[in-house]
C-alpha positions as CSV (number, residue, x, y, z in Angstrom):
1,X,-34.5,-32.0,-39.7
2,X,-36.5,-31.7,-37.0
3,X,-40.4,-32.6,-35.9
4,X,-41.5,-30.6,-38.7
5,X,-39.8,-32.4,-41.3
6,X,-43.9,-33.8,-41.9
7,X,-44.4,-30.0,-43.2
8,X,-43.8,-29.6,-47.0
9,X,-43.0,-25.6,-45.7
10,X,-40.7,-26.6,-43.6
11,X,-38.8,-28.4,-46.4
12,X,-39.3,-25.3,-49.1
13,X,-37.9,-23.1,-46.7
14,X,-34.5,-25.6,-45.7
15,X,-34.3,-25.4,-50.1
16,X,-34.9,-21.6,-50.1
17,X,-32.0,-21.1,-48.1
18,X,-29.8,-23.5,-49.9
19,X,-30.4,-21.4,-53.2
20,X,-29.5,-18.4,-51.2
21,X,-26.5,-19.9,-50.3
22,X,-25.7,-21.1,-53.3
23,X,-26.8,-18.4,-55.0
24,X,-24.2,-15.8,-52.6
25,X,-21.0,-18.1,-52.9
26,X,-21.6,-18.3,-56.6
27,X,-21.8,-14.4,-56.8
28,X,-18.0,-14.3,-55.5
29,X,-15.2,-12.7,-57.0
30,X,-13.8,-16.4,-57.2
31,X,-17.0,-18.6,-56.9
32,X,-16.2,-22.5,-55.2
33,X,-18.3,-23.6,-58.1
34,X,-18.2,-27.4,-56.8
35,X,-19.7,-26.0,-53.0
36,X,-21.8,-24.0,-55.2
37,X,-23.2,-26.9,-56.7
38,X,-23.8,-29.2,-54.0
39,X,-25.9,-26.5,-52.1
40,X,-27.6,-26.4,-55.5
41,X,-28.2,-30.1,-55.4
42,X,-29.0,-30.1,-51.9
43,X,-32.0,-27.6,-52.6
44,X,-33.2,-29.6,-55.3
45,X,-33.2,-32.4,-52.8
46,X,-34.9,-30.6,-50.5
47,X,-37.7,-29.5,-52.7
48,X,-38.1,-32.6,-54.1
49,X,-38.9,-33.6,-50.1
50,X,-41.2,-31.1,-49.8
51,X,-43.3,-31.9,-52.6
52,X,-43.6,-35.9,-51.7
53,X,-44.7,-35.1,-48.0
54,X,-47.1,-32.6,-49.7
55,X,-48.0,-35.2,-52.4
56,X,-48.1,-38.2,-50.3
57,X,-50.6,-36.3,-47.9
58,X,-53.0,-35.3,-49.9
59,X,-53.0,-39.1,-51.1
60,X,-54.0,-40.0,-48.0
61,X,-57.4,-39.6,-47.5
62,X,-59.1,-38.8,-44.1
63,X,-55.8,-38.0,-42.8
64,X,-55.4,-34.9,-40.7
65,X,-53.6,-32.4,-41.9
């Protein structure tokens, strides 16, 4: 990820797409149901991101934000 990876948004949105994703290869007349599950991992992951930075900031007090 980029500079913005400090963004909890920035992170929801990489996961947003990956359920997309996941969510249009598993609508398939023959879904890849193991691709289809890691982008469903890999959103998971990515929410999971979002959530610590977002966590982990407001932790932090004094901190700009």
């Amino acid at each position: 990820m980029n500079a913005k990876s400090n963004l909890p948004e920035a992170w929801f949105a990489k996961a947003e797409a990956g359920l997309q994703a996941a969510e249009l290869l598993l609508n398939t007349t023959t879904p890849l149901l193991d691709i289809v599950c890691y982008h469903a991992q890999q959103c998971a992951e990515k929410y999971l991101k979002g959530y610590l930075v977002l966590f982990l900031r407001q932790q932090r007090p004094g901190q700009s934000r």
